[in-house]
C-alpha positions as CSV (number, residue, x, y, z in Angstrom):
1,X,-0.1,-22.8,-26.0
2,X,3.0,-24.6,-27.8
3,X,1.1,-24.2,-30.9
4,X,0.2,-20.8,-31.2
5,X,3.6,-19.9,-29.3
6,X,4.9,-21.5,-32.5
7,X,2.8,-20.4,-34.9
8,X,3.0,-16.9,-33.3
9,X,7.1,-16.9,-34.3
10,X,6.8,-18.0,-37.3
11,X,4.0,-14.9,-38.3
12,X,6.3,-12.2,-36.9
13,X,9.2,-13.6,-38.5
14,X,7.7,-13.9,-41.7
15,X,6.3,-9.8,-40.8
16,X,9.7,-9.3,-40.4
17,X,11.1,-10.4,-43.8
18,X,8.0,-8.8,-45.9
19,X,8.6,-5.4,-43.9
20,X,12.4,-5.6,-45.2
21,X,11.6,-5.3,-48.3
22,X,9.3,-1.9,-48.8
23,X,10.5,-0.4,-45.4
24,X,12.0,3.3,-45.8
25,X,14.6,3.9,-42.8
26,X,13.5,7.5,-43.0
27,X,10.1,5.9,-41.0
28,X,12.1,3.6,-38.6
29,X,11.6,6.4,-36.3
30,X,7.8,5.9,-36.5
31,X,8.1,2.6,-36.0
32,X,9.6,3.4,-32.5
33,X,7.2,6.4,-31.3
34,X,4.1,4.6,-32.7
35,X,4.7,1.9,-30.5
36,X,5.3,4.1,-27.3
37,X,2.3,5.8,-27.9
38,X,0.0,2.4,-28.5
39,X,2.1,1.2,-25.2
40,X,1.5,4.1,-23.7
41,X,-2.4,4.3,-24.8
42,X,-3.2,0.8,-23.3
43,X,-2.4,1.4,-20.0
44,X,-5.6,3.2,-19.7
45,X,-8.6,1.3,-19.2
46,X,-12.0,3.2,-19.6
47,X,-15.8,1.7,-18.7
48,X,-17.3,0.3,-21.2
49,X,-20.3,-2.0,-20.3
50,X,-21.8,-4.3,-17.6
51,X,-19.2,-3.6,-15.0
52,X,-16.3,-4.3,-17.8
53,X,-14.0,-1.6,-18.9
54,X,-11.5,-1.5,-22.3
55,X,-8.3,-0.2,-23.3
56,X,-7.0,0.8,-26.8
57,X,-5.6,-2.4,-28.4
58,X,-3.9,-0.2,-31.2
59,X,-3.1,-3.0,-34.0
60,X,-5.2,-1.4,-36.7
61,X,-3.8,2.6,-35.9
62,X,-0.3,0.8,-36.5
63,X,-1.6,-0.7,-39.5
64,X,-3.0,2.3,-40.7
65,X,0.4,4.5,-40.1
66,X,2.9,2.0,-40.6
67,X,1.7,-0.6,-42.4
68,X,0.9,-4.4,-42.1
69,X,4.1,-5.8,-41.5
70,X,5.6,-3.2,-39.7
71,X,2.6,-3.3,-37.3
72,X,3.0,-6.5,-36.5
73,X,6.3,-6.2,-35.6
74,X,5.7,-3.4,-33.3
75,X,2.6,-5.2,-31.7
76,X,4.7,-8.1,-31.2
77,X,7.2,-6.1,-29.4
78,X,4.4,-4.2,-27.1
79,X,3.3,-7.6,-25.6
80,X,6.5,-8.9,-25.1
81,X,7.4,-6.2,-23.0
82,X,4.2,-5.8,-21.3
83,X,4.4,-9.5,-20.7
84,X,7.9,-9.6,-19.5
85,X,8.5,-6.2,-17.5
86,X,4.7,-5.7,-16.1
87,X,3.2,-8.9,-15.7
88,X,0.7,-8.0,-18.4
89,X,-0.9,-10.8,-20.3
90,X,1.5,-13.0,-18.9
91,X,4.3,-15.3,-20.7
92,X,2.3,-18.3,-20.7
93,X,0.2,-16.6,-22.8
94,X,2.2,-14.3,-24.9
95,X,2.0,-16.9,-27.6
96,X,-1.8,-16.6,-28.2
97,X,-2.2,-12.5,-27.4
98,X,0.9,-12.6,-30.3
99,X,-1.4,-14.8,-32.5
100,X,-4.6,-12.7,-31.5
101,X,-3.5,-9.4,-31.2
102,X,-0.2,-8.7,-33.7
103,X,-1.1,-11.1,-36.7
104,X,-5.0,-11.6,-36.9
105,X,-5.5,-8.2,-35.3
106,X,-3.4,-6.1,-37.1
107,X,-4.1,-8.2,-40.4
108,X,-7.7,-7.1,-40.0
109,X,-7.4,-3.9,-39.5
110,X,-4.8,-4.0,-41.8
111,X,-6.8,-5.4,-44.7
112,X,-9.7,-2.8,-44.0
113,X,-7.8,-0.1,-44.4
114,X,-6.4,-1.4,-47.1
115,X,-9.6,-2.5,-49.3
116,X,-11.5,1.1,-47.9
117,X,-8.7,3.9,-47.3
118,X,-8.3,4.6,-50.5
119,X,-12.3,5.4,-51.4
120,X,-12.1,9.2,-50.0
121,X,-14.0,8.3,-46.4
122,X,-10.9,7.6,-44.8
123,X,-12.3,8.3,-41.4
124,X,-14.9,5.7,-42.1
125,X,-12.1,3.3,-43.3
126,X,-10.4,4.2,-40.0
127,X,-13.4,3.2,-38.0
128,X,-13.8,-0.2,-40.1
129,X,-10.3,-0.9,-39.3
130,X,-10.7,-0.4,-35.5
131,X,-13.6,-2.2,-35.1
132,X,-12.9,-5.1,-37.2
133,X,-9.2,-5.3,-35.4
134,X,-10.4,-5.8,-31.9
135,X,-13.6,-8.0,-32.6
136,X,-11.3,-10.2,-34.3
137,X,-8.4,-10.2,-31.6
138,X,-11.9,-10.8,-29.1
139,X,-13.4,-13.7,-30.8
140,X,-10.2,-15.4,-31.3
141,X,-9.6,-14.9,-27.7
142,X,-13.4,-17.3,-26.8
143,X,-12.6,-19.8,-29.1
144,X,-9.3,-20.6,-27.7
145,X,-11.0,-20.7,-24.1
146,X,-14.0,-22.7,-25.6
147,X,-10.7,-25.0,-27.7
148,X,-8.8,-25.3,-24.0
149,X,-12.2,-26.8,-22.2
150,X,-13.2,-23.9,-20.7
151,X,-17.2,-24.3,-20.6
152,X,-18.4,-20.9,-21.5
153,X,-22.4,-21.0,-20.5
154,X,-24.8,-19.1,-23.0
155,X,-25.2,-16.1,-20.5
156,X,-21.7,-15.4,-20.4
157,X,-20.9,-15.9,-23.6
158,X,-23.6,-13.4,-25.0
159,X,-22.4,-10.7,-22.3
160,X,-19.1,-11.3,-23.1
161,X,-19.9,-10.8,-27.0
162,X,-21.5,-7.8,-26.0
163,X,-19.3,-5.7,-23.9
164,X,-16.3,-6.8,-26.7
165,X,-19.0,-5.6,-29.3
166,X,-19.2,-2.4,-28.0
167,X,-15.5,-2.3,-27.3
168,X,-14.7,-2.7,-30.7
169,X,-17.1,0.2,-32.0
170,X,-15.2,2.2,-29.4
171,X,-12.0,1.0,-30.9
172,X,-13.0,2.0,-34.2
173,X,-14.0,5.7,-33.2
174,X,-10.4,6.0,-31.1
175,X,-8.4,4.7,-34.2
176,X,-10.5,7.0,-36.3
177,X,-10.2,10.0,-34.0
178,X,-6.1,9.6,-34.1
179,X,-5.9,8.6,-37.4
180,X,-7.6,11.9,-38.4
181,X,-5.3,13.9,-36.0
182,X,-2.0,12.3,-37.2
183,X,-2.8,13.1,-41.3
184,X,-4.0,17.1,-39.8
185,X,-0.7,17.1,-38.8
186,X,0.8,15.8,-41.3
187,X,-1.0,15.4,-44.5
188,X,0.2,12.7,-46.9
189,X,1.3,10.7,-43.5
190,X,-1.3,7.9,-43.9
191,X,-0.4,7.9,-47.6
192,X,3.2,7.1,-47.0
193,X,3.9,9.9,-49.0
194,X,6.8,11.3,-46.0
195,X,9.8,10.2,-45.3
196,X,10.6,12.0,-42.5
197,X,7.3,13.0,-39.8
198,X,8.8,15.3,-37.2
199,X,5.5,16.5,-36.5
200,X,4.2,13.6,-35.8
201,X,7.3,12.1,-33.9
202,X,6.9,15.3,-31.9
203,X,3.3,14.8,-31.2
204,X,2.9,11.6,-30.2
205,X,6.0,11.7,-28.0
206,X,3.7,15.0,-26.1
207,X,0.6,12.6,-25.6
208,X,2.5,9.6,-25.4
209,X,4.1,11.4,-21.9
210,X,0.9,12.9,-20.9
211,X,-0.8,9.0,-21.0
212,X,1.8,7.5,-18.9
213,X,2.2,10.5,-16.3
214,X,-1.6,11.1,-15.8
215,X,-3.7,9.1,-17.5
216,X,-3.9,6.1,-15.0
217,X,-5.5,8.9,-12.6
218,X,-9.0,9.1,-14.7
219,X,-8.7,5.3,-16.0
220,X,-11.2,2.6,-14.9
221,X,-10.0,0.2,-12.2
222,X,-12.8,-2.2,-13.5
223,X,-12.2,-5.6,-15.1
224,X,-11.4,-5.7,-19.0
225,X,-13.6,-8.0,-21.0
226,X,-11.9,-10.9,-20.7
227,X,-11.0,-10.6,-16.8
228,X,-14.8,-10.2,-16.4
229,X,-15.7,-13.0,-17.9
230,X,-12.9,-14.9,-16.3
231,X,-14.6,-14.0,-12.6
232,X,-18.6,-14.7,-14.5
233,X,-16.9,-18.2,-15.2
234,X,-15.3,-19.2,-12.1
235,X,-11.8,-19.4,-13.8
236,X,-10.1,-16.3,-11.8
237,X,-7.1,-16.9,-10.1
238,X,-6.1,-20.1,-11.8
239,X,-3.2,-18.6,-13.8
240,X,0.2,-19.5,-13.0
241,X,3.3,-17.4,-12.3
242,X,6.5,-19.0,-14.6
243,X,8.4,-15.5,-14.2
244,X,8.7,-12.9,-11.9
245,X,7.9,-9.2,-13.3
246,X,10.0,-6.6,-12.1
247,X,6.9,-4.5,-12.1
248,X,3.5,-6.0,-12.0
249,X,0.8,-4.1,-12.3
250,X,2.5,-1.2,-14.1
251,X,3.8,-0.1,-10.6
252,X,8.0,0.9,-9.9
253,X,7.2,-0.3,-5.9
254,X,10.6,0.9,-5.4
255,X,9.7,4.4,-5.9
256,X,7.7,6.5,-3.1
257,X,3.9,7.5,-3.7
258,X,1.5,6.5,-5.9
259,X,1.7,8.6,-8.6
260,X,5.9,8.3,-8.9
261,X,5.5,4.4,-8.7
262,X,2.8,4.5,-11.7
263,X,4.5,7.6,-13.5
264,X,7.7,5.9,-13.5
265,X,6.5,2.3,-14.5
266,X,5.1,4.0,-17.5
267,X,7.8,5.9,-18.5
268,X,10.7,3.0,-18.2
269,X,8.2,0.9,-20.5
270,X,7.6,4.4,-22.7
271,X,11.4,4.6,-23.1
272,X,11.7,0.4,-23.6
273,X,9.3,0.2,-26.2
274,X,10.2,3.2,-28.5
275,X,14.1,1.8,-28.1
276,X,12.8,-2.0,-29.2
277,X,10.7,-0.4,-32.2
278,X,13.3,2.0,-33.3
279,X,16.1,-1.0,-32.9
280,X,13.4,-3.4,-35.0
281,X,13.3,-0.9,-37.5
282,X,16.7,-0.6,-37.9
283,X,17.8,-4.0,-38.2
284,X,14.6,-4.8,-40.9
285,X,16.1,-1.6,-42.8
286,X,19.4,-3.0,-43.1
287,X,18.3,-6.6,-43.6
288,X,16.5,-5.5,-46.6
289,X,20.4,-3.3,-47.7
290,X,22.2,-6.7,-46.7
C-alpha cells in the first residue's frame, strides 16, 4: 500500500506539472463539470454478469475530453473524495485505485485515443479507449490481490476476468455513446479546438443532476466485480476502518427519507467535486503563468 500510495503521488504530481504547461484556462471549467459528471456517473451501478453489477469508471471519457494529464488529475480528485466523504474505496486503499484508476487507467484510455482518434472512426476510437481503460484499471486490481497473498483459485479468477471483460466492452460503448454526444453538441470539442464549451458545461451539469437525483432508483444493488469476487474468495469483511466518512454509502442519514438522504449525498459530492476540479484547474493554469 505504502508503495503505490507513493508512487500514486508522485504520478499525479508529475500530471500536474505536464498539464501546466498546454492547459488553456478557458477549459478549467471543464475540468470541473467533467468531473461532476464522471462522479456523478459512478454512483450508478448496473448488472452486468454472474450476479456482479458495474459502474462507469470514466478515466478514458476524461481523457478523451480533457486530455491525459488533466484526466488524471480529475480522477485523482474523484477518489479522494469518494474515499474521504463516502467511504468509497476506502483510504487504505486510495493509493492503489489512484495507481489503477487515474494513471494506468486514464493513460490507456488516454493512449488509445490518442494512437486511433485521429483516423476518422472516432466512435470506434472511443470504444477502444473505454474498453482498454477499465480492463487495465481490472487487471491491475488481481495482480495486486494475487502480489498481497490473496490466493485467487482458477474458478474465481476466470469468472472474475469474465464479468470485468464484459464490463469493459460496456465501458467502451458508454464512453463511446457520450463521447459522440458531447462533439454533437459541440463539434470541434474532442479536437480541442474551443476554448470556451457552454453547451457542454450546460449539458453535463442537466445529466450530471438528473444521475445523482434519480439514478440510484433504477441502479443495481448487486456486488461490483471486485466485491463479488471478494465474497467468491472468502475475503469480505476483512477491511479496516482508519477514518470515519461522514456519509458512507452515499447516504446524508441526517436527512429524512430515502430518496433526500441519497439525493442529497449526491449532490454535496456533485457540488465538491466540480469545486476541487475547477480549483485544480485553476491553480495548474496559473502555475504554468507563474
Amino acid at each position: 500500500m505504502g508503495v503505490l500510495g507513493a508512487a500514486s503521488l508522485a504520478g499525479a504530481a508529475a500530471a500536474a506539472r505536464k498539464a501546466s504547461q498546454a492547459l488553456d484556462e478557458s477549459r478549467v471549467p471543464l475540468m470541473g463539470m467533467a468531473g461532476a459528471f464522471v462522479f456523478a456517473a459512478q454512483m450508478i451501478n448496473f448488472p452486468v454478469a454472474a450476479g456482479a453489477s458495474g459502474h462507469l469508471l470514466g478515466g478514458a471519457l476524461l481523457a478523451i475530453t480533457l486530455g491525459t494529464a488533466p484526466a488524471v488529475v480529475v480522477m485523482t480528485a474523484i477518489l479522494a473524495i469518494q474515499a474521504l466523504l463516502f467511504q468509497d474505496g476506502g483510504v487504505l486503499a486510495l493509493g492503489a485505485n489512484v495507481f489503477n484508476m487515474a494513471l494506468a487507467g486514464v493513460a490507456a484510455g488516454g493512449w488509445a485515443w490518442q494512437a486511433f482518434g485521429g483516423t476518422g472512426r472516432r466512435r470506434l476510437a472511443a470504444f477502444a479507449a473505454g474498453s482498454l481503460s477499465a480492463l487495465a484499471a481490472a487487471c491491475l486490481a488481481l495482480a495486486e490481490l494475487a502480489a498481497s497473498g490473496v490466493r485467487i483459485p482458477g474458478a474465481a479468477l476466470a469468472l472474475a476476468l469474465g464479468i470485468f471483460g464484459v464490463t469493459a466492452l460496456l465501458e467502451g460503448a458508454i464512453t463511446a455513446a457520450v463521447a459522440a454526444a458531447l462533439e454533437s453538441v459541440q463539434p470541434g470539442l474532442l479536437g480541442r479546438t474551443h476554448g470556451s464549451p457552454r453547451r457542454v458545461l450546460s449539458g453535463l451539469l442537466l445529466a450530471s443532476l438528473l444521475l445523482v437525483a434519480a439514478g440510484f432508483l433504477v441502479a443495481s444493488s448487486l456486488p461490483d466485480g471486485l466485491e463479488h469476487l471478494a465474497e467468491a474468495i472468502g475475503i469480505t469483511g476483512l477491511e479496516r476502518a482508519v477514518l470515519a466518512a461522514p456519509m458512507p454509502d452515499y447516504e446524508a442519514k441526517w436527512l429524512g427519507g430515502d430518496w433526500l438522504r441519497k439525493a442529497g449525498a449526491g449532490l454535496f459530492g456533485l457540488i465538491v467535486t466540480a469545486a476541487v476540479c475547477w480549483a485544480a484547474g485553476r491553480w495548474i493554469s496559473r502555475w504554468r503563468s507563474a
